[in-house]
Each structure stands twice: as C-alpha cells, then as structure tokens.
N, C-alpha and C positions, 0 to 999 in steps of 0.2 A: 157749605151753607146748609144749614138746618132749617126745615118749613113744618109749622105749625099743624096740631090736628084742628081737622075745618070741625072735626064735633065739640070740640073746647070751644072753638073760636064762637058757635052758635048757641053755646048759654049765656042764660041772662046771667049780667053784671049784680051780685047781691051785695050791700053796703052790708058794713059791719055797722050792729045795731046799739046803740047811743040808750044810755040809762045815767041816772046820780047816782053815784058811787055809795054804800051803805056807811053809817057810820062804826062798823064793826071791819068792816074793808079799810078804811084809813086810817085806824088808830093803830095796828102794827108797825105802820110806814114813819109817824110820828115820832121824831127822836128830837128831844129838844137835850143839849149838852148843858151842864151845870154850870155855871159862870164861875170864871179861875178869878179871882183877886189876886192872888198872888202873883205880882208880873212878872218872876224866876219862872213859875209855872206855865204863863202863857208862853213865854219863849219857848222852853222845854216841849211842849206838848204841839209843838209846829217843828221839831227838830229829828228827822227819819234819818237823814244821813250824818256823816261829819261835815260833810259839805253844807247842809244849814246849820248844824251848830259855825262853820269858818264863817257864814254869813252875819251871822247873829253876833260872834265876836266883833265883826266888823262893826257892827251898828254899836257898839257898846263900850269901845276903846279908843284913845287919841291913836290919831295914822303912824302917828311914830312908832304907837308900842304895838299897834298890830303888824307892823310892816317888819317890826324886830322878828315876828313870829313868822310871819308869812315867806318873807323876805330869805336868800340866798346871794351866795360870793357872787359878785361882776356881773356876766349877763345871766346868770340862772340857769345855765344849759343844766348842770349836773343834774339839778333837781329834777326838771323836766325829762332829762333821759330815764330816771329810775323809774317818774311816775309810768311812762311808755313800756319799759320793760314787763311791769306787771299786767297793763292793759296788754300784752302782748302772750300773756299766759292764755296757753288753751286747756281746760279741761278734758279729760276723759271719765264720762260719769259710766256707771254700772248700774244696770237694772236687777228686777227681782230682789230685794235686798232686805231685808227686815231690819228698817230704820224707824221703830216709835218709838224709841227710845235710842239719843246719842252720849253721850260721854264726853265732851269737851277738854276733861281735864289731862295733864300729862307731865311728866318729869320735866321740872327743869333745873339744874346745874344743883343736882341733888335731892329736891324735895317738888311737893305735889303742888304744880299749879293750875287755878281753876279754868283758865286757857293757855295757848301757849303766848301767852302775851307778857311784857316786861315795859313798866310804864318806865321811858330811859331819862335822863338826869338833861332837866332844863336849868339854866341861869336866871337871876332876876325874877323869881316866879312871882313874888311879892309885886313885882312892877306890874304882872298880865291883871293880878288882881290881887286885893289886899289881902284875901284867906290864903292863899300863894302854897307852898310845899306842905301846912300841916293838909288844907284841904285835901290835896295830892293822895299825901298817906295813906289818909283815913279813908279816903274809894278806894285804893288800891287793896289797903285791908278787909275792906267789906265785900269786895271782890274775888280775894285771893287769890292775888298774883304781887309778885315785885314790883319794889318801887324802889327808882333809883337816886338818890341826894347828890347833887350838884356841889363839886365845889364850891363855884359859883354861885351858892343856895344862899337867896336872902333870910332864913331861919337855921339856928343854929344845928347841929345832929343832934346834939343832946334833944334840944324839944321836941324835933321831929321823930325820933327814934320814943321818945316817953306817948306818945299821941296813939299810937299803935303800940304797944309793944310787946303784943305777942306774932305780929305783922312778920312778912317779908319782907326786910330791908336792906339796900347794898349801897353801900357810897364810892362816888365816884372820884378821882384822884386826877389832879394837873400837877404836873412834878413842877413847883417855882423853882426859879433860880436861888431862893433860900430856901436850900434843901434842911434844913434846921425846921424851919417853917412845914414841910412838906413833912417831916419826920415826926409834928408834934399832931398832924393833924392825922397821920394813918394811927397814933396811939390812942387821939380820940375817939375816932371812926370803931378801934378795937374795944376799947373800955365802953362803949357803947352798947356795944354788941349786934352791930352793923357785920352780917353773916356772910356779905363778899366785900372784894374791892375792886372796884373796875378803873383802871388807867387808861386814860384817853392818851391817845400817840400820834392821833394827824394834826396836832396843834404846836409847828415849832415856832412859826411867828401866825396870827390872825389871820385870817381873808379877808379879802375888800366886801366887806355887805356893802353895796351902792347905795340902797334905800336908808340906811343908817346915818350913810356918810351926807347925803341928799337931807336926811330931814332932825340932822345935827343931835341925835338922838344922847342924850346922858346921865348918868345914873347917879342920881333920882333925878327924874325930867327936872329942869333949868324953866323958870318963869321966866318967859320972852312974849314976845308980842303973837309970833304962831300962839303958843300953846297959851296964852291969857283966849285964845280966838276960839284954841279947843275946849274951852272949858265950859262955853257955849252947848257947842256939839255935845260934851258927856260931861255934864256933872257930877253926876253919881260916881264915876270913877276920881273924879277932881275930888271929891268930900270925901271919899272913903279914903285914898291917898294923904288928902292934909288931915286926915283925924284920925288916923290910926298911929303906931307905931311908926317911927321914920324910917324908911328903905334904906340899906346898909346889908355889905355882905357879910355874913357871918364869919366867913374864914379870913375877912379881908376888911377890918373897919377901918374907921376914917378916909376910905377911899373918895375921891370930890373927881370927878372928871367922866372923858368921854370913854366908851366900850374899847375904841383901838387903845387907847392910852391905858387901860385897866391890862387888857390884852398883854400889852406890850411888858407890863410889868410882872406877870404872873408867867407867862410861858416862855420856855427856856428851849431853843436851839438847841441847846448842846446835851440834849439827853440824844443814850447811845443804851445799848444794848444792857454794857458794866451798871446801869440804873435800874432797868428791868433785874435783873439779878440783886441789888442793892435792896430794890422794895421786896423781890419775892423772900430774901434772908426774914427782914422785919417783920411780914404781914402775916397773923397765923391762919387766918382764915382761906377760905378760896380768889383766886387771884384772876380776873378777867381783863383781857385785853381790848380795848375797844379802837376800834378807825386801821384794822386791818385791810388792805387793800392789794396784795398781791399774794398768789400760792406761795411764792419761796418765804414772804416777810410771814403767812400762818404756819409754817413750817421752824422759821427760826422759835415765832413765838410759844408754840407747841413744846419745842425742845426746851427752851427754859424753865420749861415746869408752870406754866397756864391753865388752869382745867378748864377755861371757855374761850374763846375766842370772839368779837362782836366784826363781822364785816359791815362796814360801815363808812360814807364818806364826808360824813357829817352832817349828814341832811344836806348836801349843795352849798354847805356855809364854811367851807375851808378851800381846797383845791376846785376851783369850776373843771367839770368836763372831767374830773378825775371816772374811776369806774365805777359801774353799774353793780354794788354788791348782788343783787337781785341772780345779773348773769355772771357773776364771779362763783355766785354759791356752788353750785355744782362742781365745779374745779377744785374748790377748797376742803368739801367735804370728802373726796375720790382722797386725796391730796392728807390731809389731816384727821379728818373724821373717826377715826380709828383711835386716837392718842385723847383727843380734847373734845369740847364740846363746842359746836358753831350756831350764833345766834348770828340775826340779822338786824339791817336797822336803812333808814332811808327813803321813804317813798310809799310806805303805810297806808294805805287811806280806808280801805275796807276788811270787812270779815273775811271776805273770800283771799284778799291781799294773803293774810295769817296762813292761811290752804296754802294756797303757792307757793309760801317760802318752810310748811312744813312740806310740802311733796317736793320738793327740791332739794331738800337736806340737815333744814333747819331746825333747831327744835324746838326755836321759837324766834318771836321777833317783835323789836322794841318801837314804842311809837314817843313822838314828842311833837309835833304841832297837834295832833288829832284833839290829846286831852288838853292842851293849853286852848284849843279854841272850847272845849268846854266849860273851860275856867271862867275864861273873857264870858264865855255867855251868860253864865250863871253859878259863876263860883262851885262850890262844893259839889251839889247837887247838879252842875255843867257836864264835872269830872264825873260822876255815875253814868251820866246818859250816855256820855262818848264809850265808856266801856259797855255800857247795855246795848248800844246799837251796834258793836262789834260782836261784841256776843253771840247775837240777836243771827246776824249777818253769817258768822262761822260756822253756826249749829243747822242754817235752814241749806246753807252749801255744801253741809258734810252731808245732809239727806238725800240733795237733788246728788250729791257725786256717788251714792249708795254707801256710803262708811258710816257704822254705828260709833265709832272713836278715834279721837284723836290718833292713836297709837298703831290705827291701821292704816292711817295716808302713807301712801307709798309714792317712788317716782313714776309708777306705770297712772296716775291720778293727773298728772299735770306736765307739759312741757312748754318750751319756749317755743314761739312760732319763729321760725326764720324771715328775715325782713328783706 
C-alpha cells in the first residue's frame, strides 16, 4: 500500500485555464475531403483490407454468385483449416536493420515478378462481373505479376492474351474426356503465346459446393422468381449482365445448364499419370502442376518433368478436409524443392499471408477469392486495389520482420505454431 506525500496533498488545486481557440490554431485541424462522384471510388476508398473489398462484393452481387465466390465443398471445413493455419504463423522479426528501402520483387518460374504473387485461374469471371478476365489481365499487367486463364474462362485466350500482350500470362488446363478437345486447346494456349501451362489434377469428378446446390446457381443465372427478386437488390449487376455480351465459356460454348452438370462433362476420372506425360510430349513451354496434395504425388510429379508444382486444395472447393497446403509446404519443399519449383495456393487473405508461404518455402503464392472480391466491388479498378492492398501489406511486414527483400525471407522469419 502506497501513501501519498502530505506536501502534494496541501497545494491548491489549479484549474487548467479556458481561452477561444485562435483562428490560426484551427485552421491546421480542418481537413474537409473532396467529394468522390464516382461511386467505384467511394467504394474503393473505404476498402483497407480484402476483407472490405469481400464486404463491398457482397453488397454488389446476387447471393448466388457471391456465394459461388465465397462458398466451398460440403461443410467448409478445408477452407476454414487453411485460413487457421496461417493465422497460426508466428513471426520472427529482427531489429537494427536498414529497411528505407524494400524490394518486393522476385523470380518466379523463370522471370521477374513485382511480388511473389500469381493471380490463379477463376471460372465464370464474366459472371463475378461483366469486365471479367480482360479486367483480370490488365491489373495483373499494370502490376507485374501473372495471371492465370481459366479453362473455364468466360473470354477467349486469344483476346485475353491481345489485352496485355507484353504481360505475364499462363493458361490453365482440365484434361476433358475429349482429349481431341483438350489437344486443340493446349495448341491454342501455344499459338498464343501463353508462356506456361498449368494443369489442374484434384478435379476427377466436382465437389459438392452446398451453397450452389442450395441456391440452384446456372450459367448464365436462369430468370426465376429468386433472381427476378434479386434484381431488386442489384441492378447494376442485372443491366450490365443483360446488355453486354452474353455469358458463355469460351473453351466450351453452347453450354445451357447447371455447374455440377458443366462439371460433370469436362472432368475426366480417368486421367493417370500416361496424360501427364501425354501433355508434357505436346506442351513446349513450361509445365505446372496444380492441386498437389501429398509429398510422394510432388515427387512423382517432379520426376515427370514439371518445372513448378502449385500445392493446393482447391480453395475448399474439391475434397472438404483434404490438406492444409500451408502445413504441407515444408514437407514438399525438404521433399522436392531441389528438382522443381513450389508455389502455393488456398487461404490467402493478406500481405503478411505472401511472408508466410515465402518463409516456408514458397516462392510464391496464388490468390483467387481476394481479386474476385475486387472485381464484384468495382470491376477493374476493384482488381488494382486488392493487389495494392497486398502489396501495401507485404512491403510494411517485410520492414516490421527487418528484410529489405523478398529474396532474403528465410525459414528462421516464420514458423508454425503447434496447436
């Protein structure tokens, strides 16, 4: 118990003395902000994280096609475990370090990118919003980093690939059960001059999306009584939708039905290993593997001649509960990293995220909700912010960790916390 000095206690009490403030004292404080007309901009400029740009999507698309985005396989666990695994990274920062200057950029799968980030290969982009994959490009090119073409791309390569075309671009590959079909489109992809190819492999039949199956979702949404109700809710996506060009995949037209049913007709069981070898004879550029999920399967794929490999589970939208690429990485890269290159993919959400899966192994790592929720918010100009607030996020975590460059995150920078 601590007692006061009695000679304190015996001064007078003196008020603090009361004056009008000069008018040279509050004209500093006065900040009046410029009024945005532009309502992309008002969005934009309330959007700090992804997580308000996910918000802002939401207010700005029917539930169906944000739930397409948002949404994962059966009860969602996968998703949910990857985001955890990241929130589970602990840093190790270093002081004393001369960071005014950092360097963000670094190799990826042969050439210089302006983070280690790889914007990864969405379906239906034209559905999130009507500028859909060229908008994609054209941030990713202003950015400088890759960008990855969806089979499932509602715009063709060719015009995506002319939109940028001094860009980073790599298209992504679902081997159909008409392999004829699949063979006209890797000569595309080439003639293009689309400078990887990434084959996705955790796709032999769909996963159950619930929220798809729940709110009858079909490409191109179906006028029903729901969606006559949502047009209420979001006009401006409803007008831009009926007046622009009509939604149709480019690798796959005249398609008319629901995702499982599109699904079901494109992805093929019965790919084996004799296909990976099949596509790597044909393809002359670089060859990636994407929805690796166990050391021995990046090991086979290593040896067949892959020069990247993506661990990935598909964002939670294939196998629920399958693995955590996050805590797989390390295993893989001990395991293969020597032969091929290991990117990530799954559960993305911040700058610091990019840190983690470079101090882990990666040498980079691929995002697809973050910039689709940019899209939904604000089209084009959606897609910059989401890359600028990663940026943003990488460069101010590589300071506080003491690394003036990418190329110096090491594993003693970050590890897994044990649960």
């Amino acid at each position: 118990m601590t007692t006061s000095d009695p000679g304190i206690e015996k001064l007078p009490r003196k008020r603090p003395e009361r004056r009008l403030p000069r008018p040279s004292e509050i004209r500093p404080l006065v900040k009046f902000r410029r009024p945005r007309f532009d309502a992309r901009e008002r969005r934009l400029a309330h959007a700090h994280t992804i997580e308000d740009l996910r918000i802002a999507a939401r207010r700005r698309t029917p539930r169906s096609v944000f739930d397409y985005v948002d949404g994962a396989a059966e009860q969602e666990i996968g998703i949910g475990r990857a985001r955890r695994a990241f929130e589970d990274v602990e840093f190790h920062p270093r002081v004393l370090r001369d960071v005014s200057r950092v360097d963000a950029s670094t190799d990826v799968l042969g050439a210089r990118s302006a983070l280690p980030l790889v914007l990864a290969p969405t379906g239906f982009t034209r559905m999130m919003h009507h500028e859909g994959e060229i908008a994609v490009a054209r941030a990713a090119a202003r950015a400088g980093i890759p960008y990855v073409l969806s089979t499932m791309g509602t715009t063709d390569p060719e015009s995506v690939r002319a939109c940028a075309p001094t860009a980073r671009q790599w298209f992504q590959l679902y081997l159909w059960k008409d392999r004829e079909a699949s063979e006209a489109l890797v000569e595309r992809a080439a003639n293009a001059g689309y400078e990887a190819l990434v084959l996705t492999v955790d796709t032999p039949v769909g996963g159950a999306r619930m929220r798809d199956i729940r709110n009858g979702l079909t490409i191109p949404p179906t006028l029903t009584l729901r969606t006559l109700a949502g047009m209420a809710v979001c006009p401006a996506w409803w007008m831009n939708l009926l007046t622009t060009e009509p939604l149709r995949f480019a690798a796959l037209s005249g398609f008319d039905g629901t995702v499982e049913e599109l699904v079901g007709r494109m992805f093929d069981p019965s790919v084996t290993v004799e296909d990976l070898r099949w596509l790597r004879a044909r393809w002359p550029g670089r060859l990636v593997v994407k929805g690796v999920q166990s050391v021995e399967d990046a090991r086979m794929v290593a040896d067949l001649g892959a020069e990247a490999i993506v661990l990935s589970n598909h964002g939670g939208r294939q196998l629920d509960r399958a693995p955590t690429p996050l805590e797989l990485l390390p295993r893989v890269v001990d395991a293969v990293g020597q032969d091929c290159e290991i990117l990530l993919d799954t559960g993305v959400r911040t700058g610091a995220d990019l840190i983690a899966a470079r101090a882990l192994g990666a040498s980079a790592a691929m995002i697809g909700r973050p910039y689709l929720y940019g899209l939904m918010a604000a089209g084009e100009r959606g897609v910059d912010r989401a890359i600028e607030i990663l940026g943003a996020e990488y460069a101010r975590t590589m300071r506080l960790l003491g690394v003036a460059g990418t190329d110096e995150i090491r594993a003693e920078h970050a590890s897994l916390r044990s649960r």
